[in-house]
TORROGU-941344 format. One record per residue (C-alpha): residue number from 1; x, y, z. Coordinates in steps of 0.25 Angstrom, whole numbers, plus 5000, padded with zeros to 4 digits. Example, Ala and Ser with C-alpha at 12.3 -4.5 7.8 and 13.67 -1.06 7.14 Angstrom:
// residues 2
{1; {5049; 4982; 5031}}
{2; {5055; 4996; 5029}}
This chain:
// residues 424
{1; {5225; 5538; 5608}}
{2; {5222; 5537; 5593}}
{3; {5210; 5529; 5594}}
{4; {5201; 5539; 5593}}
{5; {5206; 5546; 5580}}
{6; {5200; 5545; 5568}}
{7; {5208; 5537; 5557}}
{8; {5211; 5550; 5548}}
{9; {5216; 5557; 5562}}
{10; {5225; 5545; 5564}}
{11; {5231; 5544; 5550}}
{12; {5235; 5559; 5553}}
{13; {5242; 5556; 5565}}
{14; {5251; 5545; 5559}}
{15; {5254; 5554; 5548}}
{16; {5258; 5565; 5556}}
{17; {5267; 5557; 5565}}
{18; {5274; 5549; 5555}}
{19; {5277; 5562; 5547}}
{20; {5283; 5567; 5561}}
{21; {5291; 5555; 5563}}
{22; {5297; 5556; 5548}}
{23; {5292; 5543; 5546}}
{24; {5292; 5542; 5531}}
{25; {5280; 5534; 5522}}
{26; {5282; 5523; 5512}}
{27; {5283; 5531; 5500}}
{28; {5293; 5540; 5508}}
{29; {5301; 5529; 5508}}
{30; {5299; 5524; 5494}}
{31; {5303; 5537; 5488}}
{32; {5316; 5538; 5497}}
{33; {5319; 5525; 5489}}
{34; {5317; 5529; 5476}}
{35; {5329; 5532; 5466}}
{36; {5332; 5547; 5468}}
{37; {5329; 5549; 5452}}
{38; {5319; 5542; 5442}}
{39; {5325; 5528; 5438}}
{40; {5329; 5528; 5424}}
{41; {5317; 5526; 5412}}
{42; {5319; 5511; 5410}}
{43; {5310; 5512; 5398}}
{44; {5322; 5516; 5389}}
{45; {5333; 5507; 5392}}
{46; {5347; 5516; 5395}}
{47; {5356; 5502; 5394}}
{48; {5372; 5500; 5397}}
{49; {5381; 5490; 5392}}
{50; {5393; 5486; 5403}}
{51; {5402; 5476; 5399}}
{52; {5409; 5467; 5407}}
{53; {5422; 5467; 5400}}
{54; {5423; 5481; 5395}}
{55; {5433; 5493; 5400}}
{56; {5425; 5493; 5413}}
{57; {5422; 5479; 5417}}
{58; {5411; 5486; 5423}}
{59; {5407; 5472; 5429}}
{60; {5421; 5469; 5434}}
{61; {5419; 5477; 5446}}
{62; {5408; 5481; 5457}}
{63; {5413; 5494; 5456}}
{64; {5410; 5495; 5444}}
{65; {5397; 5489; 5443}}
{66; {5393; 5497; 5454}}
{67; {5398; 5511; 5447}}
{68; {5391; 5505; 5431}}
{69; {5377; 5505; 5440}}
{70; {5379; 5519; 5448}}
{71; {5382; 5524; 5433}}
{72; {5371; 5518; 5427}}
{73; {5360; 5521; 5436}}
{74; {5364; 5537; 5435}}
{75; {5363; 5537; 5421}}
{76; {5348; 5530; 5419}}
{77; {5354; 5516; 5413}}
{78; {5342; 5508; 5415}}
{79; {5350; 5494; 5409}}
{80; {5363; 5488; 5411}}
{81; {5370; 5477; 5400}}
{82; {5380; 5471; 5410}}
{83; {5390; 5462; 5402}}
{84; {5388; 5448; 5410}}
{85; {5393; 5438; 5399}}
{86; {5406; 5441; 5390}}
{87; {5416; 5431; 5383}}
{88; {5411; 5420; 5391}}
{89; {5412; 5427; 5404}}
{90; {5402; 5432; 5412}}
{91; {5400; 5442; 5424}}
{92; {5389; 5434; 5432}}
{93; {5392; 5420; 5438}}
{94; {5388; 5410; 5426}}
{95; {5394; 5394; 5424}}
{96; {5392; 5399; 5410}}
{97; {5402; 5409; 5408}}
{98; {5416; 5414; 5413}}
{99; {5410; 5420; 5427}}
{100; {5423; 5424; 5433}}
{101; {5420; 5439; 5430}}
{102; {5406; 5438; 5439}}
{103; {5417; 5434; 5451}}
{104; {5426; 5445; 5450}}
{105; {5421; 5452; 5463}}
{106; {5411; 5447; 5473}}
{107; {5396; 5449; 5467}}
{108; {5395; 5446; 5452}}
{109; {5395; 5458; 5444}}
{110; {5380; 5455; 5438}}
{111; {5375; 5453; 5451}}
{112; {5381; 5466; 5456}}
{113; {5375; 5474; 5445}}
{114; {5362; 5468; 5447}}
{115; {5364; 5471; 5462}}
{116; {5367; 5487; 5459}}
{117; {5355; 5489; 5447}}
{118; {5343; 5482; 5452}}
{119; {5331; 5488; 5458}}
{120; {5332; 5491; 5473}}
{121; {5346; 5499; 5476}}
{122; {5339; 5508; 5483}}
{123; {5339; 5522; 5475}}
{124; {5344; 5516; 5462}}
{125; {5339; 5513; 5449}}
{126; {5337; 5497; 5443}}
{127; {5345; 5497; 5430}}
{128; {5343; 5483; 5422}}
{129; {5354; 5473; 5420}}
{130; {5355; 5463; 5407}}
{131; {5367; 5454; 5407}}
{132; {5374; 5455; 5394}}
{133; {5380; 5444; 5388}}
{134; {5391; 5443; 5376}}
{135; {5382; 5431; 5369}}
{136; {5392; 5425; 5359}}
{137; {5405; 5434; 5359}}
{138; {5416; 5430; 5369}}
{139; {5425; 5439; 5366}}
{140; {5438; 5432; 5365}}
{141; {5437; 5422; 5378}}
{142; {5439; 5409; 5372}}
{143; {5439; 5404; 5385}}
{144; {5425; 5407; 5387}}
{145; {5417; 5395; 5395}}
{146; {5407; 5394; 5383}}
{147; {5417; 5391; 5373}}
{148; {5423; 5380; 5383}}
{149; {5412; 5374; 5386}}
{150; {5406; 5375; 5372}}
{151; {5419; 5373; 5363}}
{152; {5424; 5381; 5352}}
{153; {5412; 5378; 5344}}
{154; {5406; 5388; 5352}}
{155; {5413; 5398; 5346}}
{156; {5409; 5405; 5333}}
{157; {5417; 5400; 5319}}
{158; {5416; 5408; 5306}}
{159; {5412; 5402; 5293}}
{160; {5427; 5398; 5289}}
{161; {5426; 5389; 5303}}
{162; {5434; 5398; 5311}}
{163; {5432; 5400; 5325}}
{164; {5431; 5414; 5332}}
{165; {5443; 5409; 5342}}
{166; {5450; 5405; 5331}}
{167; {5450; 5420; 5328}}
{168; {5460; 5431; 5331}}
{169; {5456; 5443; 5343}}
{170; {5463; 5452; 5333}}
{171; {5453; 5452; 5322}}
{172; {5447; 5441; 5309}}
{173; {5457; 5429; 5306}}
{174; {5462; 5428; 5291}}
{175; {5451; 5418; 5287}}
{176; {5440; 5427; 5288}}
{177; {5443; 5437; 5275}}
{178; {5445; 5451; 5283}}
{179; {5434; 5448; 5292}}
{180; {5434; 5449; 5306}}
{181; {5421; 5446; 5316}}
{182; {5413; 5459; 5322}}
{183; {5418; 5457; 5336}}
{184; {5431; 5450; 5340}}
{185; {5432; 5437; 5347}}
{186; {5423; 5424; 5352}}
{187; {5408; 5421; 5347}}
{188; {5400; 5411; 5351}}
{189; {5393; 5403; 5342}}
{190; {5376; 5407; 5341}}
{191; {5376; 5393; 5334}}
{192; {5378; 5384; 5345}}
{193; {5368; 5381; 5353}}
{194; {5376; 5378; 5367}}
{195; {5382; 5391; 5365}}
{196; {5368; 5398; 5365}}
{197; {5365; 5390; 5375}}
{198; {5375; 5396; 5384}}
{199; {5371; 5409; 5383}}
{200; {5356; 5406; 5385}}
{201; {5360; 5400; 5399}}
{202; {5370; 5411; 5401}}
{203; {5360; 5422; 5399}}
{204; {5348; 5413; 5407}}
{205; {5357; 5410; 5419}}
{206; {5360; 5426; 5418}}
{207; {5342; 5428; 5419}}
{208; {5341; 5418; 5428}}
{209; {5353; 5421; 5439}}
{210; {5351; 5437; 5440}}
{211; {5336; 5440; 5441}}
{212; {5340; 5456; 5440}}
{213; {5345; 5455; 5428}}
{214; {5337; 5462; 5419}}
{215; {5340; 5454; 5405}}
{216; {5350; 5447; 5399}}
{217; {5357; 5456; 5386}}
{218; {5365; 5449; 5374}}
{219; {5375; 5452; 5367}}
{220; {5384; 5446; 5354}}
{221; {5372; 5438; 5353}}
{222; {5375; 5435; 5337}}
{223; {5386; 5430; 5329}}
{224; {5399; 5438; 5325}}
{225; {5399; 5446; 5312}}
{226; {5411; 5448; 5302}}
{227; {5416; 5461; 5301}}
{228; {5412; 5467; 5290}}
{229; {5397; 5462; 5293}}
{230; {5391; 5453; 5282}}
{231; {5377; 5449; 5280}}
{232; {5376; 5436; 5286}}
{233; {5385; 5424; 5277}}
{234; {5381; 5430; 5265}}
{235; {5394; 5436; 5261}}
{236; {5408; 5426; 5257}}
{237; {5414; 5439; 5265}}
{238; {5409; 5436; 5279}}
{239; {5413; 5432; 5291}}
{240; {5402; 5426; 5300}}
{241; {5402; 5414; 5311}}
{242; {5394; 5402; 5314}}
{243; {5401; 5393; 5307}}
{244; {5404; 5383; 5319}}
{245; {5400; 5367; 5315}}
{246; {5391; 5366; 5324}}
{247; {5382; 5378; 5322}}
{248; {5383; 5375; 5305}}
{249; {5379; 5362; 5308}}
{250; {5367; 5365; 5317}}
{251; {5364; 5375; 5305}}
{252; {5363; 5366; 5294}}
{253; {5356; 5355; 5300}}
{254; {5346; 5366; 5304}}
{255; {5346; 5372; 5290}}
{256; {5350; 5363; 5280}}
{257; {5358; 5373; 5275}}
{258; {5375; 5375; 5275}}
{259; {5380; 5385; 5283}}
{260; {5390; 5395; 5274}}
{261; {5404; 5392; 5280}}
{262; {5416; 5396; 5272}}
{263; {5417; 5391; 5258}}
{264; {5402; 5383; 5261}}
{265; {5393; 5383; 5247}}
{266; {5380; 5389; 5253}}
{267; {5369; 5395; 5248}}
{268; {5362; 5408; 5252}}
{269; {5352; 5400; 5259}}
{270; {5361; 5393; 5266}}
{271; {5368; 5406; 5271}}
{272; {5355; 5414; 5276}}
{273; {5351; 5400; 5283}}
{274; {5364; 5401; 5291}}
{275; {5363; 5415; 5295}}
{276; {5349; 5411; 5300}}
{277; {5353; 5401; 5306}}
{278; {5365; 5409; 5316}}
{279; {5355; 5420; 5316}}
{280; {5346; 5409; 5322}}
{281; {5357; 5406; 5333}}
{282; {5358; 5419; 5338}}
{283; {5341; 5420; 5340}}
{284; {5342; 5407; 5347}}
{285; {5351; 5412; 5357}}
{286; {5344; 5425; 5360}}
{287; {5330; 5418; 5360}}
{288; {5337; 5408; 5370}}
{289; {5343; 5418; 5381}}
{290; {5327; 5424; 5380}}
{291; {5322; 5413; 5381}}
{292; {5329; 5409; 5394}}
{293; {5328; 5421; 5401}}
{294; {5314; 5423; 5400}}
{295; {5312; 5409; 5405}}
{296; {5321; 5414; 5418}}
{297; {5316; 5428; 5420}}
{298; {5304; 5433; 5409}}
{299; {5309; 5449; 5412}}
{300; {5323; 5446; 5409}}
{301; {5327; 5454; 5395}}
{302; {5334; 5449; 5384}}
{303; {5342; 5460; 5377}}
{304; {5355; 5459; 5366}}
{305; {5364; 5469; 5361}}
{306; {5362; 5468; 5346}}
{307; {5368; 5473; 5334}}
{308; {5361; 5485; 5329}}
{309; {5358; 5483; 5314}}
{310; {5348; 5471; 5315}}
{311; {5349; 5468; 5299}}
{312; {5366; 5465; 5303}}
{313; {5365; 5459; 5316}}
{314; {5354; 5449; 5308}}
{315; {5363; 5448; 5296}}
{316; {5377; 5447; 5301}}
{317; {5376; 5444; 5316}}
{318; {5363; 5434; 5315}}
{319; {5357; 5444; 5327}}
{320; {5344; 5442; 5324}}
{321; {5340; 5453; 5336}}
{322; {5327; 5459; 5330}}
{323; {5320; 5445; 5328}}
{324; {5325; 5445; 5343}}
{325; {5319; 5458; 5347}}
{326; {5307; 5456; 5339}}
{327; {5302; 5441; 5342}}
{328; {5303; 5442; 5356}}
{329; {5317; 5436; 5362}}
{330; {5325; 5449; 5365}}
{331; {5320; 5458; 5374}}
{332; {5329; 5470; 5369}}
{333; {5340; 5472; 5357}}
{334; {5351; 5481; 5361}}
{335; {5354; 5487; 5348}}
{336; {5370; 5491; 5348}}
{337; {5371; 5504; 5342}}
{338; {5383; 5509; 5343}}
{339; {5389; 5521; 5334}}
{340; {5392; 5535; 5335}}
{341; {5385; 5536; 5321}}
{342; {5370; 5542; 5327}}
{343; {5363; 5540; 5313}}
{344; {5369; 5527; 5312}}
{345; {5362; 5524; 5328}}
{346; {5348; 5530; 5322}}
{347; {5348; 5520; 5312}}
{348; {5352; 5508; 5321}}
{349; {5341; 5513; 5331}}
{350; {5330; 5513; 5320}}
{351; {5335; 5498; 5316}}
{352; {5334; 5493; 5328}}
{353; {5321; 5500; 5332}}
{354; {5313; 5496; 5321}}
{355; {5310; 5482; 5327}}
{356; {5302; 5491; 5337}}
{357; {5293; 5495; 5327}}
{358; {5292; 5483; 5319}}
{359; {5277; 5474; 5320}}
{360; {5278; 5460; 5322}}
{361; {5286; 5450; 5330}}
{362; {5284; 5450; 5344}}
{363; {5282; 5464; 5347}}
{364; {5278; 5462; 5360}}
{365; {5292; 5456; 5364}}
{366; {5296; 5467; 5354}}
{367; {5311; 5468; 5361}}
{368; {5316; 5482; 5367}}
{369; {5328; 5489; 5357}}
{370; {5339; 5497; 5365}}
{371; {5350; 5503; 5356}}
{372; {5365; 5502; 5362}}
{373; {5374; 5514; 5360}}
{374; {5388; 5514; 5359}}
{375; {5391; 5521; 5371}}
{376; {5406; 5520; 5368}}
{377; {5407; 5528; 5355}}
{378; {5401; 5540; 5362}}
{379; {5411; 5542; 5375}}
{380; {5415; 5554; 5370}}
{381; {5403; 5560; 5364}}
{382; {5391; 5553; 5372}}
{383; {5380; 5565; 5368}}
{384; {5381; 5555; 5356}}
{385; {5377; 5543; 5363}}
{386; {5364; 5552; 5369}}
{387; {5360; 5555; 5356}}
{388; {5359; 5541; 5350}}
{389; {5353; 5537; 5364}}
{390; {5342; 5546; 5361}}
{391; {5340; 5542; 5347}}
{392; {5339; 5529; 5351}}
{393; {5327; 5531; 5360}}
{394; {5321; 5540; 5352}}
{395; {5320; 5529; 5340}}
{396; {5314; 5520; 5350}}
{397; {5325; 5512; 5356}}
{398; {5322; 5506; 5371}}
{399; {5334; 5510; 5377}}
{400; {5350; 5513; 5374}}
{401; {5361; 5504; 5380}}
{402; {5375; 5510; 5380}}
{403; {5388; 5502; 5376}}
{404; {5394; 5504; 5386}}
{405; {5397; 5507; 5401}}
{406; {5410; 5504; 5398}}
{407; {5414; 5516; 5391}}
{408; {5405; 5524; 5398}}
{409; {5408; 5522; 5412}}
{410; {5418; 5534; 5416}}
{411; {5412; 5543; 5405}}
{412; {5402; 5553; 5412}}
{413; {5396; 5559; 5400}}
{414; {5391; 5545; 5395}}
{415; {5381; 5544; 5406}}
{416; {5373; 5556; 5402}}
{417; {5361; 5547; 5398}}
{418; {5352; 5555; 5388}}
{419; {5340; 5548; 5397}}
{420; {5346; 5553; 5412}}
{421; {5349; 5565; 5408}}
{422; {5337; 5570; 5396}}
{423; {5345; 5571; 5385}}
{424; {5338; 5575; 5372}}
């Protein structure tokens, strides 16, 4: 009966049945799947520290997990640093690691939260994953596999030969002159090359085993500092670490130089060539863990919390992050701001933004700088937090993340994102 229509008649008739049988058009149904608001502006990264261990245990439960991403999503978080490797245990299933906490219900927390934030959940927004890994500090687990696989010599030892387990939880052991180290318990030793091997395979098998994961984020990835901080070994005062026999040794063979241990006649050319020399151990780690992911998955992202004054994380801590960022081997330098002081923040966002507008180096691999804010010093008066949010984007930054979910989580009036709900 058609036959004799013209192809225009024809193309009429169709439309006008299909719209009398509300039969709906691709787009149609395309636009039915589409998230009922804009997804958040990925270009300026709203990032969220959750540990593992916190007061939370965020990843301890799928309950949990599920309400972190329903939270998350509402308020425009575009990056989650989930806490995957702490003390020598670990939340996805690893040979490497104490995995028992990955087996505590039936799907392994990572996979879960990868499950619930990756694109196609229908209506919802993709929000990137980085596993975050505790590089060197082990807390107090001396029980941890690495060290009883590697021995004791992978534990950090000061320059009067002590061992960090041979220290008290309680605070700095008599022999170290008032000084005590910046953060309480185990550190691995940079020095040793198995040890840095370890947690080069440990980030790789982490690339390699969960495609969906966005990047890989390091944390403690330097050497514990003595509190007060010093400037490197150049003061009789300070306490520093290093000192183990195996790393001095792989020094002065290297150097031709004696490393200063307690009561050593050295030189002030022999100092700075040690504290080059640890400073060198730290790079080499980074530079490895880079190295294998992009080997695995070239758009993988190799981010690490950093201290925030680049002149004492260089100097004290032997974290060398700017010559990271700037020659090419960390995609992103977390800066950890954390203060209620907001002059104090301007000054550690212009710091750390001046390799930004530095010339030379590879700028092309330039990496990104996000500032870390110390959500937990503003529970009570987060309008603070905001404005130091905005003045970190307003000097440059490429995002904020937030430390962290765990004191966030039952406080409403933490989640009023300047960027979700147009705050000046």
């Amino acid at each position: 009966m058609l036959m004799g229509l013209s192809q225009t008649r024809m193309a009429w008739l169709l439309l006008i049945a299909l719209l009398m049988c509300g039969c709906s058009f691709p787009e149609d149904h395309l636009k039915e799947e589409a998230p009922d608001r804009p997804c958040a502006d990925t270009a300026f990264e709203v990032g969220l520290w959750v540990q593992a261990e916190g007061t939370n245990r965020t990843l301890d439960s799928p309950e949990k997990i599920r309400a972190l991403v329903k939270r998350a999503r509402a308020a425009g978080v575009t990056d989650i640093y989930a806490q995957v490797y702490r003390s020598g245990r670990s939340w996805f299933r690893t040979s490497l690691a104490d995995d028992a906490p990955a087996r505590r219900f039936g799907q392994e927390p990572l996979t879960l939260l990868l499950d619930l934030t990756s694109q196609g959940q229908g209506n919802e927004c993709p929000i990137r994953i980085h596993g975050w890994i505790n590089v060197y500090a082990l807390a107090n687990n001396k029980d941890a596999p690495v060290i009883q696989e590697l021995g004791e010599e992978a534990v950090l030892r000061d320059q009067y030969g002590y061992s960090l387990l041979d220290y008290p939880t309680s605070g700095a052991p008599e022999w170290t002159k008032g000084f005590g180290p910046d953060t309480r318990g185990i550190f691995l030793d940079p020095g040793n090359p198995d040890v840095r091997q370890r947690i080069i395979d440990l980030a790789a098998q982490l690339v390699s085993d969960y495609p969906r994961l966005a990047g890989v984020h390091l944390d403690y990835i330097r050497y514990p500092y003595g509190v007060f901080l010093s400037p490197g070994s150049r003061l009789s005062s300070r306490l520093n670490f290093g000192y183990n026999e195996g790393s001095v040794s792989r020094f002065e063979q290297a150097s031709g130089r004696t490393a200063p241990r307690a009561e050593a006649q050295v030189t002030d050319t022999d100092v700075a060539a040690w504290d080059d020399w640890r400073r060198a151990q730290v790079t080499a780690a980074v530079r490895g863990v880079y190295e294998a992911g992009k080997r695995i998955r070239e758009d993988v992202v190799v981010s690490a919390a950093v201290l925030a004054w680049d002149k004492r994380a260089y100097g004290s801590t032997f974290q060398d992050w700017r010559t990271w960022s700037e020659e090419g081997f960390l995609d992103k330098a977390v800066v950890m701001n954390y203060t209620e002081d907001e002059r104090l923040a301007a000054q550690v966002n212009r710091s750390a933004l001046a390799s930004k507008r530095l010339k030379g180096g590879n700028e092309a691999h330039r990496g990104e700088v996000v500032i870390g804010l110390g959500a937990y010093k503003f529970t009570d008066q987060p309008a603070g937090l905001w404005r130091q949010w905005n003045a970190a984007k307003e000097a440059g930054a490429d995002g904020v993340a937030l430390f962290s979910y765990d004191q966030m989580v039952d406080n409403d009036a933490m989640w009023t994102f300047p960027e979700s709900h147009g705050q000046d």
